[in-house]
C-alpha positions in Angstrom: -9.7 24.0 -10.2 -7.6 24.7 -7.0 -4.7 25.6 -6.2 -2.6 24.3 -3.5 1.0 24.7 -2.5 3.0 21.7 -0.6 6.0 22.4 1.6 8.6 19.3 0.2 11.6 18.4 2.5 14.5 16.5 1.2 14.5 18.1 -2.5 18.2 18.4 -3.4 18.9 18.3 -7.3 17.5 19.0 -10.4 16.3 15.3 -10.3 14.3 15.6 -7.7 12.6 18.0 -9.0 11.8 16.0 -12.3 10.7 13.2 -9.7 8.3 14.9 -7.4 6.2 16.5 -11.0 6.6 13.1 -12.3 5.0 11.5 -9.2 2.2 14.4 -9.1 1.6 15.1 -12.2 0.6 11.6 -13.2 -2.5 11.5 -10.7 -5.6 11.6 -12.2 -7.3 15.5 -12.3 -4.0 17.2 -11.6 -3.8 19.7 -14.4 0.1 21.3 -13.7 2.5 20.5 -11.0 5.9 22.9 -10.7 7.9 21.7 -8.1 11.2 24.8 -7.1 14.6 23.3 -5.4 14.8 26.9 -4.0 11.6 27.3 -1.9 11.9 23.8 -1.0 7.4 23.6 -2.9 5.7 22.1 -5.0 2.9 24.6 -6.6 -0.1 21.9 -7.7 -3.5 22.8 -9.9 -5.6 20.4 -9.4 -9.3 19.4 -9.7 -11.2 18.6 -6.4 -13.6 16.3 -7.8 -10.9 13.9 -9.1 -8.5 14.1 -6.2 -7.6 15.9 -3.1 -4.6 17.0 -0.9 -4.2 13.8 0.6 -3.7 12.4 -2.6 -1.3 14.4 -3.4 0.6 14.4 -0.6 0.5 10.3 -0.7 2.4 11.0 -4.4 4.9 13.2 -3.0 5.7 11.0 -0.2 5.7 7.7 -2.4 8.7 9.3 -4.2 10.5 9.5 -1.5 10.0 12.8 -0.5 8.1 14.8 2.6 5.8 17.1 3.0 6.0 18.9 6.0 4.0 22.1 7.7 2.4 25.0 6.3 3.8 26.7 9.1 7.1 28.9 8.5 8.6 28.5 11.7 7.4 24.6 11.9 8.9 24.2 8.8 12.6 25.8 9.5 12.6 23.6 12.6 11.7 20.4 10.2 14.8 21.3 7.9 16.9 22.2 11.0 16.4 18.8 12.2 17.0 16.9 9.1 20.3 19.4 8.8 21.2 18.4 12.0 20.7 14.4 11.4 22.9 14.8 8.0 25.8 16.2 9.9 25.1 13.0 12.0 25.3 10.8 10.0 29.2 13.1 8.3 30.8 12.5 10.8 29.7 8.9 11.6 30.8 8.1 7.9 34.1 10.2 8.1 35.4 8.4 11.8 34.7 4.4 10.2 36.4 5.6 7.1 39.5 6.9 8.0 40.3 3.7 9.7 38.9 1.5 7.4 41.5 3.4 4.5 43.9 3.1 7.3 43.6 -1.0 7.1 42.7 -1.5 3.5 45.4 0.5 2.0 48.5 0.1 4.7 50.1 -3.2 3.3 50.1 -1.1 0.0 52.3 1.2 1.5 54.6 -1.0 3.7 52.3 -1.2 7.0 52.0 -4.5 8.7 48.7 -5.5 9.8 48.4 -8.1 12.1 45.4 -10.0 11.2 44.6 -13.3 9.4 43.0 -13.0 6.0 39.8 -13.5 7.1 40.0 -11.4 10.3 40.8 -8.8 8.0 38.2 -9.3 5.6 36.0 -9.6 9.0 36.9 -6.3 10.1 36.7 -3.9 7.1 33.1 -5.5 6.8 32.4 -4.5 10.5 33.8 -0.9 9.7 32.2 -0.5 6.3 28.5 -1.5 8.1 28.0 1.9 9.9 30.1 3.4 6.7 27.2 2.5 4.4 24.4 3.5 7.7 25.6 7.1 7.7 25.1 7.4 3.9 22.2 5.6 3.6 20.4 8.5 2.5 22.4 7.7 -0.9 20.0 4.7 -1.4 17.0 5.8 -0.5 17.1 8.6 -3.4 20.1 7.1 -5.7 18.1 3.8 -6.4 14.3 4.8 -6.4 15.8 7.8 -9.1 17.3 5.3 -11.2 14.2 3.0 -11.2 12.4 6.2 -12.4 14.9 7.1 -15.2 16.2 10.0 -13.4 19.5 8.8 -13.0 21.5 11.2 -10.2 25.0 11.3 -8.7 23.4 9.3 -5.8 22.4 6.8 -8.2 26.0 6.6 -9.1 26.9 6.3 -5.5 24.7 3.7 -4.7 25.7 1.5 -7.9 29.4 2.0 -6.7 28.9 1.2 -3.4 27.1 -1.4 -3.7 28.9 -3.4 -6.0 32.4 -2.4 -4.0 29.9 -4.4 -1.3 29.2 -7.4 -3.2 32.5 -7.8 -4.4 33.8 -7.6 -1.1 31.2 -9.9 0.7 32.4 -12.5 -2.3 36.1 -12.0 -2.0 35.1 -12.9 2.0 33.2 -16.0 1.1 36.2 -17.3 -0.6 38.4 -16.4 1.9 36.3 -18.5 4.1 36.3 -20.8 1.9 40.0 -21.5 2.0 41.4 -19.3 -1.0 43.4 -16.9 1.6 45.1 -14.6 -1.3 41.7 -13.3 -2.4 41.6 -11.1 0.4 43.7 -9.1 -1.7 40.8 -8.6 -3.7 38.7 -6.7 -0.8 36.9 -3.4 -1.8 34.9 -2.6 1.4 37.6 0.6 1.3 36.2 2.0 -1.6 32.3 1.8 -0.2 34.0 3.8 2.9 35.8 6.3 0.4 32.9 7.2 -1.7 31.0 7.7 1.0 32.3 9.8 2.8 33.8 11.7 0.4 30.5 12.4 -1.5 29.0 13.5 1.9 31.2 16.2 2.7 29.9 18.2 -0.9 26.7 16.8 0.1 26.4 18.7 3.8 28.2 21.6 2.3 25.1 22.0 0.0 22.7 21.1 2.7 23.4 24.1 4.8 21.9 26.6 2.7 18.5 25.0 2.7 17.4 27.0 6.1 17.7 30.5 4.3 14.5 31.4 3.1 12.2 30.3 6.2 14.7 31.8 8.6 14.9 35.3 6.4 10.9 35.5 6.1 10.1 34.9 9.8 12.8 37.5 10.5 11.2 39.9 8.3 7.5 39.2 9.7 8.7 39.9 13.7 9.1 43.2 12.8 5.2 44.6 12.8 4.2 45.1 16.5 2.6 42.2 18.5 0.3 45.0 19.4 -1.7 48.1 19.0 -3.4 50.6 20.2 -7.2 51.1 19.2 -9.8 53.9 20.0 -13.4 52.3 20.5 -16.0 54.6 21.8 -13.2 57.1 22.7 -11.6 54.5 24.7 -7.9 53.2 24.3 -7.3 50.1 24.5 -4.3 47.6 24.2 -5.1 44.6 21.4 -3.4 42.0 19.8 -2.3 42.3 15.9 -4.3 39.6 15.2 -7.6 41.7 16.9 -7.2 44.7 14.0 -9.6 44.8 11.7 -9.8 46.9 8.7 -12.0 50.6 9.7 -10.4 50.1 13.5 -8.9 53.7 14.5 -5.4 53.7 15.8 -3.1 55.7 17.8 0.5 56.0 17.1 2.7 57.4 20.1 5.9 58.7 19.2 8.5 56.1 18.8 6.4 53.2 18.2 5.6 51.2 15.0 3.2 51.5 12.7 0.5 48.5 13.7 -1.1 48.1 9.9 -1.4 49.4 7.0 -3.7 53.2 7.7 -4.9 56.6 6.7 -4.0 59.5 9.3 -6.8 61.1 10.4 -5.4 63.4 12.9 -2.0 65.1 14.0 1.3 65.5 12.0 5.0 63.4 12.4 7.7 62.5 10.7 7.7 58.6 9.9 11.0 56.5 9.5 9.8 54.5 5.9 14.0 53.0 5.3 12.3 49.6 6.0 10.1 50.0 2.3 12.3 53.3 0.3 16.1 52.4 2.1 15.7 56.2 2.7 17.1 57.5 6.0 15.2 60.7 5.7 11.7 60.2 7.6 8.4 61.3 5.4 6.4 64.1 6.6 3.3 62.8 7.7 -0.2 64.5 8.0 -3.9 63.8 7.7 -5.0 62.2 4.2 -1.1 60.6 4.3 -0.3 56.7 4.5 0.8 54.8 6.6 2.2 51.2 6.6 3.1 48.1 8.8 6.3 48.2 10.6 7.5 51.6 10.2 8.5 53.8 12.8 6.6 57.0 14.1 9.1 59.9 15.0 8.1 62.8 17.3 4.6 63.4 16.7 0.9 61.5 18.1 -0.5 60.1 15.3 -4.2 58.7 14.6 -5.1 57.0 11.9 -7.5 54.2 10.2 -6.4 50.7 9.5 -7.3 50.1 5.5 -5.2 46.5 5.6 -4.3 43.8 7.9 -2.4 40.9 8.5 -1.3 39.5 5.1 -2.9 42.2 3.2 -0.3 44.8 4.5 3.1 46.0 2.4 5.1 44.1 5.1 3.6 41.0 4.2 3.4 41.9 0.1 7.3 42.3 0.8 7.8 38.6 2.4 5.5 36.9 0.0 7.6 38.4 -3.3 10.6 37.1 -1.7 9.4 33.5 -1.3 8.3 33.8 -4.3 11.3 34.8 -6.1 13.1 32.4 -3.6 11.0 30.1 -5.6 11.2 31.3 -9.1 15.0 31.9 -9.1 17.2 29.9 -11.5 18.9 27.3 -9.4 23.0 27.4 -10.3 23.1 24.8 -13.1 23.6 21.2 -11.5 26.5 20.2 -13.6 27.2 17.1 -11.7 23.9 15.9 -11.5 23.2 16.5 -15.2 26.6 14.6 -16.6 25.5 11.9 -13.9 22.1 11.5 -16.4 23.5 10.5 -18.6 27.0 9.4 -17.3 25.3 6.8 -15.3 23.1 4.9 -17.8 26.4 4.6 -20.1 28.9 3.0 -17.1 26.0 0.8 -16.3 25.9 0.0 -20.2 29.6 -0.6 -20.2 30.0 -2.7 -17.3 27.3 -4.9 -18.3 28.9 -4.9 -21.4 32.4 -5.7 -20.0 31.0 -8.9 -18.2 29.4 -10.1 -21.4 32.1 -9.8 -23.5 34.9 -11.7 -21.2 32.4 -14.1 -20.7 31.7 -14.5 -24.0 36.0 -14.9 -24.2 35.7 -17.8 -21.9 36.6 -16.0 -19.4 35.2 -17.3 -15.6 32.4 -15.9 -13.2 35.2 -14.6 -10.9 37.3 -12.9 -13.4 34.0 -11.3 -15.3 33.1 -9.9 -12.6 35.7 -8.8 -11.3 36.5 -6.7 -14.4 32.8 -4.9 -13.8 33.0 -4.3 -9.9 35.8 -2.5 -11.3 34.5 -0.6 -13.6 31.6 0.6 -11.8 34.1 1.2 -8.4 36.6 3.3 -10.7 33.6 5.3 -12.2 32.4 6.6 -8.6 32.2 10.0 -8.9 34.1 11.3 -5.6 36.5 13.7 -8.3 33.2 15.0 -9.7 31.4 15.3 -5.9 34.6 16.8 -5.0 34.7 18.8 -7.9 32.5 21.8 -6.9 32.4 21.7 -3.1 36.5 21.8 -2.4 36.8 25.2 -5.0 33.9 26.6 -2.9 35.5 25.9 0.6 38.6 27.4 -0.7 36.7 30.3 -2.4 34.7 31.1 0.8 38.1 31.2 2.4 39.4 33.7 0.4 36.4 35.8 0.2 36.7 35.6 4.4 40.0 36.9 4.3 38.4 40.5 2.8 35.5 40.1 4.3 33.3 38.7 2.0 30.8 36.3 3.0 29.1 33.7 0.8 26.3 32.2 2.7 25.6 29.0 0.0 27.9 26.6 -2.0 26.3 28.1 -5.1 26.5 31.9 -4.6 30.2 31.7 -4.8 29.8 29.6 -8.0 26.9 32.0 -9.1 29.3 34.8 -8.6 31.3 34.2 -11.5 29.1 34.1 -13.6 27.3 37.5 -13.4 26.9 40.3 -16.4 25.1 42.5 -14.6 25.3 44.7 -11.1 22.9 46.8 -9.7 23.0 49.2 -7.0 21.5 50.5 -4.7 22.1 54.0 -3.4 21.7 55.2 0.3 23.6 52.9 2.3 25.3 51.3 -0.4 26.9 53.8 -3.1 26.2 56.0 0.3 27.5 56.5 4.0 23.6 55.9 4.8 23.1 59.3 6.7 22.7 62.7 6.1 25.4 65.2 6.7 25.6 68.8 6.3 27.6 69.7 3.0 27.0 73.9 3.0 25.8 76.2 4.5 25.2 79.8 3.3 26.4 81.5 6.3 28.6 79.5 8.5 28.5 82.3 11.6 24.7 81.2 12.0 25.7 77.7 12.5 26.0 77.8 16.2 22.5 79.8 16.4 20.8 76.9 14.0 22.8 74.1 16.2 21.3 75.2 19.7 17.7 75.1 17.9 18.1 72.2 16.7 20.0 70.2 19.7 16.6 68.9 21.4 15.0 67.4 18.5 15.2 63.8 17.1 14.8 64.6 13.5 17.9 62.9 11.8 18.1 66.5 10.0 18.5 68.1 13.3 21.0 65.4 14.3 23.2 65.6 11.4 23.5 69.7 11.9 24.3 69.6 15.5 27.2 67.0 14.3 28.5 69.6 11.7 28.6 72.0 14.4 30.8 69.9 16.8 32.8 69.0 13.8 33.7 72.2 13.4 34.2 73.1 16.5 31.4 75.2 16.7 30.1 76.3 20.1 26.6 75.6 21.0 25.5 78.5 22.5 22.3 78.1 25.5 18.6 77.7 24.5 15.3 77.7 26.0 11.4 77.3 25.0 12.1 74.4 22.3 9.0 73.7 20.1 9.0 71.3 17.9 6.1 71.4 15.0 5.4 68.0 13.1 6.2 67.9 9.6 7.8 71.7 9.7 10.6 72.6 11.7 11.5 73.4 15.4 11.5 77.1 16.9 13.8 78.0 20.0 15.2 80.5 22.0 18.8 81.2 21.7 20.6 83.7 23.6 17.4 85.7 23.4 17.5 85.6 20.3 14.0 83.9 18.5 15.0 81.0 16.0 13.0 78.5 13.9 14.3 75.9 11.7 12.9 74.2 9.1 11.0 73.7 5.1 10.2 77.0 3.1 6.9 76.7 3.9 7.6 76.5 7.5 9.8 79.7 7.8 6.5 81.5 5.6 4.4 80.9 8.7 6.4 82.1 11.0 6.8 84.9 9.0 10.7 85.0 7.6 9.8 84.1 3.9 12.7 82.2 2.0 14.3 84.5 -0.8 13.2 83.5 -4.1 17.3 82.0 -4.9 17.6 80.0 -1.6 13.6 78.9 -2.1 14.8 75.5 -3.6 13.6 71.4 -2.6 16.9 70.9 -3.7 20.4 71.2 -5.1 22.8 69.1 -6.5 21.1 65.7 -5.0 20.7 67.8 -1.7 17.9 68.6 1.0 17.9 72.1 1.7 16.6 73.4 5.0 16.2 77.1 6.4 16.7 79.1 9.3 15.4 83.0 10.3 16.7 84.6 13.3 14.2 87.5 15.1 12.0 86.6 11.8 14.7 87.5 9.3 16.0 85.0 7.0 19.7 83.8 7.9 21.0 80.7 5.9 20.3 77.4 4.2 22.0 74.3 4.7 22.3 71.3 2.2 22.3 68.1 3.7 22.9 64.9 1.8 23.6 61.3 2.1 27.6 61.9 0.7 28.9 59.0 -1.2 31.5 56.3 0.0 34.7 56.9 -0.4 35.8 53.8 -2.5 32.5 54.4 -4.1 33.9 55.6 -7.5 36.8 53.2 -7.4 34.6 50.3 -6.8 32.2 51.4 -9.9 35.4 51.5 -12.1 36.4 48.3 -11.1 33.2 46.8 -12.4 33.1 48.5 -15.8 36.0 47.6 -16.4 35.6 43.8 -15.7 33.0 44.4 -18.5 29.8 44.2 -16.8 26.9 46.8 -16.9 25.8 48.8 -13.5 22.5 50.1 -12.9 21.3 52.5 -10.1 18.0 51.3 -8.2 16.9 53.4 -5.7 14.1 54.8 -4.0 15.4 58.2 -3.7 13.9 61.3 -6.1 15.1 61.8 -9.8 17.2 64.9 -8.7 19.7 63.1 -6.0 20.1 59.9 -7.7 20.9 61.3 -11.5 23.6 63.9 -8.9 25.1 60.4 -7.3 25.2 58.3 -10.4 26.7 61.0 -12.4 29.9 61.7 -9.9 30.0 57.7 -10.2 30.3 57.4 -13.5 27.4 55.7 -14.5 24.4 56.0 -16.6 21.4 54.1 -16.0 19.2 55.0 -13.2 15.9 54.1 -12.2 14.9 56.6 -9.4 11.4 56.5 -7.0 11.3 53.0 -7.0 9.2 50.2 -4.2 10.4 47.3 -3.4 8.6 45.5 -6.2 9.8 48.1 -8.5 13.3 46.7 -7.7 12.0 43.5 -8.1 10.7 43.8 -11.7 13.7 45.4 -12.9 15.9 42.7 -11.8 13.0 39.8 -13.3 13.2 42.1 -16.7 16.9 42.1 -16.7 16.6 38.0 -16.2 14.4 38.1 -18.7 16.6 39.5 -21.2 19.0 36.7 -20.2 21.2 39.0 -17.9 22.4 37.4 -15.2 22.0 40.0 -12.0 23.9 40.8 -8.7 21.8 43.1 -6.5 23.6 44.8 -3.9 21.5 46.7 -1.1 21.0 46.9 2.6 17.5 47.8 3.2 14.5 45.9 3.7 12.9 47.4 0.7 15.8 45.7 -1.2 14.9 42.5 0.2 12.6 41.0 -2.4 15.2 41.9 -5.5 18.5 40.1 -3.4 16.4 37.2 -3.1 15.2 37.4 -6.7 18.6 38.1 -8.6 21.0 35.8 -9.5 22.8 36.8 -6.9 21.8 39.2 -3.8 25.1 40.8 -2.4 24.1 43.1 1.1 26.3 45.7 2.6 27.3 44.3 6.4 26.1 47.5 7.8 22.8 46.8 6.3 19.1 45.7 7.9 19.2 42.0 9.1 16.4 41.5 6.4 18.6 42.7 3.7 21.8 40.2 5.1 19.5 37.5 5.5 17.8 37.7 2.0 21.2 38.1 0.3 23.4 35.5 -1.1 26.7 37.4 -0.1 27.3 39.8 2.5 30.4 42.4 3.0 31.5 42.4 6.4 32.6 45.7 5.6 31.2 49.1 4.1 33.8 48.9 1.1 32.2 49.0 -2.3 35.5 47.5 -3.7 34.0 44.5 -2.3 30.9 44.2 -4.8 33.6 43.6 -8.0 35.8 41.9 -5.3 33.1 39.2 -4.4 32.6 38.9 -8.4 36.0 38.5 -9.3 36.8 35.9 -6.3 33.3 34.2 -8.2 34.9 33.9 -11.4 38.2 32.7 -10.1 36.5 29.8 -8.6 34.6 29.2 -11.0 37.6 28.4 -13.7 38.7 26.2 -10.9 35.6 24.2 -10.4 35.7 23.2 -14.5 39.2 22.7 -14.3 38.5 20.0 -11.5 35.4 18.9 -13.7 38.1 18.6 -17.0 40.7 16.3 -14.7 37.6 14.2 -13.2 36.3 13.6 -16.4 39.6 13.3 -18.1 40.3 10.3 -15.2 37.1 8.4 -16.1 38.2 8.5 -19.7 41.4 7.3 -19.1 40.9 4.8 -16.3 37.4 3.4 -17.2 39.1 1.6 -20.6 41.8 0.2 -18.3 39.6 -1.0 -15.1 37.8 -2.9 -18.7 40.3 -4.9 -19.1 42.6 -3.0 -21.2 45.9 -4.6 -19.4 44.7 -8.0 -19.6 44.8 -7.5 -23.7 47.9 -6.7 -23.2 49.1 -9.5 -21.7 49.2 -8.5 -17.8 46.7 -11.2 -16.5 48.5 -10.9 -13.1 46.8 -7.7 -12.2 43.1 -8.5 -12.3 42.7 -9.9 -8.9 44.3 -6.5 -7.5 41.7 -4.4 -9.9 39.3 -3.7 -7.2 41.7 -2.1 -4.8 43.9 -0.5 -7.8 40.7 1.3 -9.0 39.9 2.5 -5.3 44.0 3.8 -5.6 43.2 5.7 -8.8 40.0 6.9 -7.2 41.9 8.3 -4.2 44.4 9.9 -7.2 41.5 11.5 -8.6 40.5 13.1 -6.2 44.1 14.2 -4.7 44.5 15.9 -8.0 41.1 17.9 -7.2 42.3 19.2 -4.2 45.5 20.0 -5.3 44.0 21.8 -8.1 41.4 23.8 -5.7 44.5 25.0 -3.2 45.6 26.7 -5.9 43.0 29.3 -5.9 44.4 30.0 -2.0 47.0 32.7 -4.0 44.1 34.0 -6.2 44.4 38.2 -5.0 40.7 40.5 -6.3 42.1 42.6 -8.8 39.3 45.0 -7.3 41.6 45.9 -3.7 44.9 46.1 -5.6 46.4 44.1 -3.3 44.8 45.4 -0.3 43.5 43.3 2.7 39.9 44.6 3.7 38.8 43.4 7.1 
């Protein structure tokens, strides 16, 4: 048995889904087919003696569907282009429409239009022709899906549309044919109204479907095109590609790490935020690793490659996100799940309908009339509206405080979460250390000078605090900076080194035993002796936000249950999650650490917002239900996420939740009145006046049910600008920008 995964293009629903496994899984020697709407694959176990990939990809193209490149990049560009045809086609649709209403509906309304009956029959078929061209894509998947028993909202459309056709092509005839007030009759307007009004949620849906290619190849670029090897004591300049495993490299300060190694010789400090989200670099020294893509501070390094290429963390990291890209819970396709069976039981009923008044003695003309009607009036532009206009107006909202939902359904996912979890450093965080104490603040301006030539983020954030508090930095001379230890200096002729406990032991000014601590309260404590005598200890830590607390608050109280993720030590995340109020931490954790806690959470049948800014964090935004990412964050961590604050406000986490489950009351109040129309109107386009005794209104049935259509969807948008004055309970009121 193989296994072979096939990049689909033009997957949109649930149904297609269903479709594409249908298609495959029917071939002879394919033993399991799973198709995911999210990665945009279908996943295929197959035997090669019974069949092969052509085969398959034969199936998948037979169903209407394409499979396109292996290639990432090729790939992106495929969807960019079929993105970029769909918006085509919009506004194609939207410009022949709004005329075409403009016509069909005047005389209605009081406008004169100065054509005969059939030149105006003549020219809403002309404008409804490119109408029907720009959403042909409607067809090509509504009708084949019905055929197959996978009845979709496009199979709705298509029905609609073209019977609105028919009926309009037959209203012409007779026209032509001499009977001028039939042109009454015309319903070319509704093929131009569904349409384009069913496009417009379409495209908005369509735009999210670039994400994951354009996320993965981001995260990829950032190993090194190249690296430096030593062969036969010589250094020379190679291509990634060229490393192979046992190669011995050499890391010059400042560069990235080429592949996955072992040191072998010399001692740095290596920026690892890209895997831990830790802004503290990790002493480095022979018998340490080393991986892919993260950045060597002030020390030479030399070390052996153990993994390339897609064997390295780096490329672990991008294959768990397209694989929970993948594996992720699509938000439920309510539309296209009513439309399953909605559209099998207005088929039913119009079929019906034309029976029965023929069976009444009723004419061709009249019978079918009555069905057109039915089928026009049961269009689903309320229900395609339904969800799109309350995310448009969401999105709007969560602009306005700089909240930023990148897809349709994150908004609508939003609203539904039980669970947040959180990140620390960078999130809960400022995301760099600062000085909090130090023992003896008149050895501040000593320790500052030592420290002003080095690059260590330690040694940044204490010259900081010294210039914050307005400390002088007195001269210095002779800086020597030791890898992995500290720095020694001259300072007014006075001898001073910097650095760990063990480093102030070689140079002979041992620690006392009560400052000889790795830590305190969540902090890192370094020391500094002056003429070889101990003089103070500083705590530096990553200090928290502060709307931190406020925002934690916010979200238990809206009832949901916060975790702590990071990849920080036991000691300073149990500190940070106590002073936040919350407690359940999970501390030392890898990227797919964070990424099983979030699948076990799912599991459990939690539904998870994950809120980071690191690229360690990137494989669990792209797994939970929803990834939020701090705007400050890496451009892996924005780019995997389904949300991202535009500003470094926690508030906005509960903020972006709350604005989620605003819109999505709205969305199923549109749903009730769209469903609550059919109901009402789809007895009445039946036939329901005729019983009655109002005979007079069945030739104007057609363009009534467009009317009611139109009403429909009116009361949908009216409905969804309501959620305009919807204020976050989370900002009190307050405009973030």
């Amino acid at each position: 048995m193989r296994t072979r995964t096939f990049r689909v293009g033009g997957m949109t629903c649930a149904a297609c889904v269903g479709r594409v496994e249908g298609a495959v899984g029917g071939l002879d020697g394919v033993e399991s087919v799973t198709a995911n709407i999210g990665s945009s694959t279908a996943t295929v176990v197959y035997d090669e003696d019974r069949t092969d990939e052509d085969i398959i990809a034969a199936a998948i193209t037979g169903a209407g569907y394409q499979v396109i490149s292996d290639d990432r990049g090729e790939a992106a560009e495929v969807q960019r282009r079929a993105l970029e045809l769909q918006r085509r086609d919009l506004w194609i649709s939207i410009a022949f429409a709004i005329p075409l209403g403009i016509i069909a509906m005047g005389p209605m309304f009081g406008l004169d239009i100065p054509l005969s009956p059939l030149d105006y029959c003549i020219v809403q078929l002309l404008l409804c022709i490119p109408i029907m061209y720009g959403g042909r894509r409607f067809y090509r998947k509504g009708l084949p899906a019905l055929l197959s028993k996978h009845p979709t909202m496009d199979s709705l459309v298509s029905l609609g549309t073209l019977a609105s056709l028919s009926m309009g092509l037959y209203v012409t005839y007779c026209v032509w044919a001499g009977d001028t007030s039939a042109s009454h009759s015309l319903s070319f307007d509704s093929v131009g109204m569904i349409i384009a009004l069913v496009s417009i949620g379409k495209y908005i849906e369509a735009r999210s479907r670039l994400r994951t290619n354009d996320s993965l190849m981001t995260l990829l670029s950032l190993a090194p095109d190249e690296a430096t090897v030593i062969r036969d004591g010589v250094e020379e300049t190679v291509t990634l590609s060229s490393l192979r495993v046992g190669d011995i490299i050499l890391v010059r300060p400042g560069e990235k790490v080429p592949a996955d190694s072992v040191v072998l010789e010399g001692r740095s400090a290596v920026d690892e935020s890209m895997l831990t989200g830790e802004s503290i670099p990790v002493d480095k020294s022979p018998g340490d690793v080393l991986y892919g893509a993260t950045v060597n501070g002030s020390g030479s390094l030399r070390a052996t490659v153990e993994k390339t290429g897609e064997d390295t963390v780096l490329f672990q990291i991008a294959r768990m996100m397209e694989m929970a890209q993948g594996t992720k819970a699509p938000v439920a396709g309510m539309a296209d799940r009513v439309a399953a069976v909605f559209v099998p039981v207005v088929i039913a009923i119009a079929l019906a309908v034309f029976v029965g008044w023929m069976a009444a003695g009723r004419d061709v003309q009249f019978s079918l009339t009555i069905a057109v009607s039915v089928l026009v009036i049961s269009c689903p532009c309320a229900l395609g509206l339904a969800t799109p206009l309350a995310i448009v107006v969401g999105t709007g909202k969560g602009s306005q405080h700089g909240i930023l939902y990148k897809t349709a359904s994150a908004l609508e996912a939003a609203g539904r979460v039980d669970t947040v979890i959180l990140d620390k450093t960078g999130t809960c965080t400022v995301g760099h250390p600062e000085v909090t104490s130090i023992s003896d603040p008149s050895a501040l301006g000593a320790v500052a000078a030592a420290e002003a030539d080095s690059e260590h983020p330690l040694a940044e954030a204490v010259v900081r605090y010294a210039k914050e508090q307005g400390v002088d930095i007195p001269p210095h001379s002779g800086f020597v900076s030791v890898a992995g230890g500290g720095v020694r200096c001259l300072v007014d002729g006075m001898s001073v080194s910097v650095g760990s406990t063990t480093f102030l032991a070689e140079e002979s000014a041992p620690v006392p035993a009560e400052a000889d601590m790795a830590s305190y309260n969540g902090a890192t404590c370094i020391h500094a002796a002056i003429n070889g005598e101990y003089a103070c200890t500083l705590q530096i830590s990553d200090p928290l936000r502060p709307e931190s607390p406020s925002a934690v608050e916010s979200l238990l109280g809206d009832g949901m249950r916060v975790l702590m993720v990071t990849g920080d030590r036991a000691s300073t995340a149990g500190s940070v999650a106590s002073r936040l109020g919350m407690s359940e931490v999970h501390s030392e954790t890898r990227p797919g650490d964070k990424l099983e806690i979030v699948r076990d959470l799912q599991v459990a049948q939690a539904r998870v917002a994950m809120t980071g800014d690191g690229i360690n964090d990137a494989p669990a935004l792209t797994q939970a239900d929803v990834g939020i990412a701090v705007g400050s964050g890496t451009d892996i961590a924005i780019e995997s996420a389904d949300i991202v604050l535009m500003n470094d406000d926690l508030r906005s986490v509960p903020a972006a939740l709350e604005i989620g489950r605003a819109t999505l009351k709205n969305i199923k109040q549109n749903l009730f009145f769209a469903f609550c129309y059919n109901a009402i109107c789809i007895p009445i386009a039946a036939g329901l006046p005729v019983i009655l005794g109002y005979d007079g209104l069945v030739g104007q049935m057609p363009m009534v049910s467009a009317l009611a259509m139109s009403i429909s969807s009116v009361s949908v948008v009216t409905n969804a600008m309501r959620l305009r004055r919807f204020e976050p309970p989370a900002l009190g009121g307050e405009r973030l920008p």
